[in-house]
C-alpha positions in Angstrom: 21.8 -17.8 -22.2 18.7 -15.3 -22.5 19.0 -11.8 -21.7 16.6 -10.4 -19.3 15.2 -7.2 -20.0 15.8 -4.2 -17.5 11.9 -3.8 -16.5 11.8 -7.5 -15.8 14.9 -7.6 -14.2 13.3 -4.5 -12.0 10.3 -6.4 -11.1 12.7 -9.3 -10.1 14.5 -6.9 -7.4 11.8 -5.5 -6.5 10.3 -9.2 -5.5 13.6 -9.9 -4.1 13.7 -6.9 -2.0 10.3 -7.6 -0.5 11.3 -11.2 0.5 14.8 -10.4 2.1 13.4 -7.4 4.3 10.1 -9.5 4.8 12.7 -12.3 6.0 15.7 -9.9 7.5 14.6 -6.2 8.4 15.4 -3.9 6.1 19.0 -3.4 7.8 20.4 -6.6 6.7 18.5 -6.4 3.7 21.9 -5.8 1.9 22.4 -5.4 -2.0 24.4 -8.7 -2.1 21.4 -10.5 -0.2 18.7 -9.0 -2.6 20.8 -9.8 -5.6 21.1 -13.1 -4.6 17.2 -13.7 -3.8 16.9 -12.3 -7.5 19.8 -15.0 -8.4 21.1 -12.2 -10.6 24.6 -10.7 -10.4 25.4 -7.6 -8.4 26.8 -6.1 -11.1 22.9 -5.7 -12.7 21.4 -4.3 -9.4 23.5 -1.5 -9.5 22.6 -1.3 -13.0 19.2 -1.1 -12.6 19.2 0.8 -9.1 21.6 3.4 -8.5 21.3 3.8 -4.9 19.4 1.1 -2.2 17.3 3.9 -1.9 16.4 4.1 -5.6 15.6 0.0 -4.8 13.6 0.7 -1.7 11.3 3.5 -2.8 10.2 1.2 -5.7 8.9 -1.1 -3.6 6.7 1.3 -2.5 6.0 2.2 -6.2 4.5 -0.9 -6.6 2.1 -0.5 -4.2 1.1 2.7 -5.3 -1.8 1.4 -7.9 -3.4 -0.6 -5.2 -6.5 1.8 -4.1 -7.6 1.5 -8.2 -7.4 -1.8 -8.1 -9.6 -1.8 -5.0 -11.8 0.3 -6.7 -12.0 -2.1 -9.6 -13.7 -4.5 -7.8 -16.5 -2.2 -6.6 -19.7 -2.8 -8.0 -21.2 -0.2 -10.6 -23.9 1.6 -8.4 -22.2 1.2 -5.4 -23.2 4.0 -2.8 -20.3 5.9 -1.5 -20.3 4.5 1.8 -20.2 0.7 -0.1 -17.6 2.2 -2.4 -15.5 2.9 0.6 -15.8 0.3 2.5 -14.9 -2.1 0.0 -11.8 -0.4 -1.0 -10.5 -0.9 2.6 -11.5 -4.1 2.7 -10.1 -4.9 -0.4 -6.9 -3.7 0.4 -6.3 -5.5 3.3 -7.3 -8.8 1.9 -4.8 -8.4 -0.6 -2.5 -7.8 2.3 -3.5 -10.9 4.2 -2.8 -12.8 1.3 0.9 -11.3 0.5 2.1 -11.1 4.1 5.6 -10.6 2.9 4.5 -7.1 1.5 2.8 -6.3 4.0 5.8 -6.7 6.7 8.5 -5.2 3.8 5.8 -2.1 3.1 5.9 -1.1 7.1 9.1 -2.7 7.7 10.8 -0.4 5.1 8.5 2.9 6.2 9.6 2.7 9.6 13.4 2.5 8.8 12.9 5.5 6.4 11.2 7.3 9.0 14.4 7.1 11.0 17.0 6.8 8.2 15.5 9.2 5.3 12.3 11.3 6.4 12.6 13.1 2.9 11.7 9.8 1.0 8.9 8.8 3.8 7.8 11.7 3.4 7.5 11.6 -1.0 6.4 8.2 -0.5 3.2 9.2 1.9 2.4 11.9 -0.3 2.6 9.9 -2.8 0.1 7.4 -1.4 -2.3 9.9 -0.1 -2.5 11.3 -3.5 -3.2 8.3 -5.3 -5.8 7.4 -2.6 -7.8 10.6 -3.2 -7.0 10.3 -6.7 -8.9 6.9 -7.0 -11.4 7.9 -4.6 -12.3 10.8 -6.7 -12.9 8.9 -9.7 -15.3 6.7 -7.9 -17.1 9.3 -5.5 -16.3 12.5 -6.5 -19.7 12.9 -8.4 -21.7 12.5 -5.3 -19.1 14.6 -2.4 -17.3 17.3 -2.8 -13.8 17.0 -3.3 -12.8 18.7 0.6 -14.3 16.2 2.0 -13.6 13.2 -0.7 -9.8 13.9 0.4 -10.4 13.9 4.0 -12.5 10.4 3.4 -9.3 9.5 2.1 -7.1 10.4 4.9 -9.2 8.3 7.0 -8.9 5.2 5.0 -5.3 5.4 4.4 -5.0 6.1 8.6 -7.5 3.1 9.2 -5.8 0.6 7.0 -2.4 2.2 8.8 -3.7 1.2 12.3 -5.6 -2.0 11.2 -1.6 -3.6 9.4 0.2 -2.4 12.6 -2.4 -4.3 14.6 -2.1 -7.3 12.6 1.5 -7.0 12.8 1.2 -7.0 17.2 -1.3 -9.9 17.4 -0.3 -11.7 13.8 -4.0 -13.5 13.5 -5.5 -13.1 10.0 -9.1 -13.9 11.0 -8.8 -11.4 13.7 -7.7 -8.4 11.1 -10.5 -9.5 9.1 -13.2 -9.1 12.3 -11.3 -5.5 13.1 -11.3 -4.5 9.4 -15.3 -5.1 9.4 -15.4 -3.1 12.4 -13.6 -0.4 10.6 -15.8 -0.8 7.8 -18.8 -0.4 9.9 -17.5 2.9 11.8 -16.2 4.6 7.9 -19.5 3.4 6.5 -21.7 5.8 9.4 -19.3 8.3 8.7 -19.5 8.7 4.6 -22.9 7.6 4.9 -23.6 10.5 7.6 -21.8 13.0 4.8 -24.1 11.1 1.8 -27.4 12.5 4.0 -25.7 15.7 4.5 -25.3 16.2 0.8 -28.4 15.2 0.0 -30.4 17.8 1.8 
């Protein structure tokens, strides 16, 4: 029998994870369960993860390289409002179409919240910082930084709001109409800050 390598064997806990707290909540999303979604020993989670928390922030790990993706995907010559907008929108249609990590990612926030507010707290850092990061890269030429990682803020908080609301009324094409409406409202605001900047 082929051995698996530890970083595949990571990415296959890390899939696991996502499906058992998708399926269970994250407080019967036990180390046996997750191991057993993986259809890997116990033995090698513990190998791989020291703690469940070790386990649980990497889910969130792999989340973190989603605003440069969005950002891929942006059309060269895209205005900063456009640039934006797209990156929210992007986001959330990747969302839509893996509903499991969308439930584990605010499934597994909430119990940290409650359970661990150091690690919520490294992992919203975490994902503010690579949101500005990315956004920098793709606007920072045209707005100044302050206000780049305040545009930032905002998306992060509007794609917040826009999962929890999907989450309450569970209708894709719904998300996708408040998402435009999002899109809309963030676009008059960059756009307003473009003018400003251009004066």
């Amino acid at each position: 029998m082929a051995r698996i390598g530890a970083d595949l064997r990571r990415q296959d806990f890390v899939k696991a994870a996502i499906n058992v707290i998708a399926e269970h909540g994250v407080a019967n999303a036990t180390t046996r369960r997750i191991a057993a979604a993986a259809n890997a020993p116990l033995a090698s989670l513990h190998y791989v993860f020291h703690t469940k928390d070790d386990l649980f922030y990497a889910v969130y790990e792999s989340l973190f390289n989603l605003p440069q993706q969005a950002l891929e995907l942006v059309e060269a010559g895209s205005t900063p409002a456009e640039t934006v907008t797209r990156m929210l929108r992007q986001t959330i249609d990747w969302f839509i179409e893996n509903p499991a990590m969308a439930r584990a990612q605010s499934e597994l926030f909430l119990w940290t919240m409650r359970n661990n507010p150091e690690m919520t707290n490294r992992i919203y850092s975490v994902g503010i910082s690579v949101t500005e990061n990315s956004m920098s890269l793709a606007i920072g030429k045209k707005i100044d930084k302050t206000t780049v990682n305040d545009i930032s803020r905002l998306v992060v908080q509007l794609f917040d709001g826009l999962i929890l609301s999907w989450f309450a009324h569970g209708d894709p094409e719904r998300l996708e109409e408040e998402t435009e409406t999002a899109c809309r409202a963030l676009s008059l605001f960059v756009s307003s800050i473009e003018d400003k900047t251009a004066l």
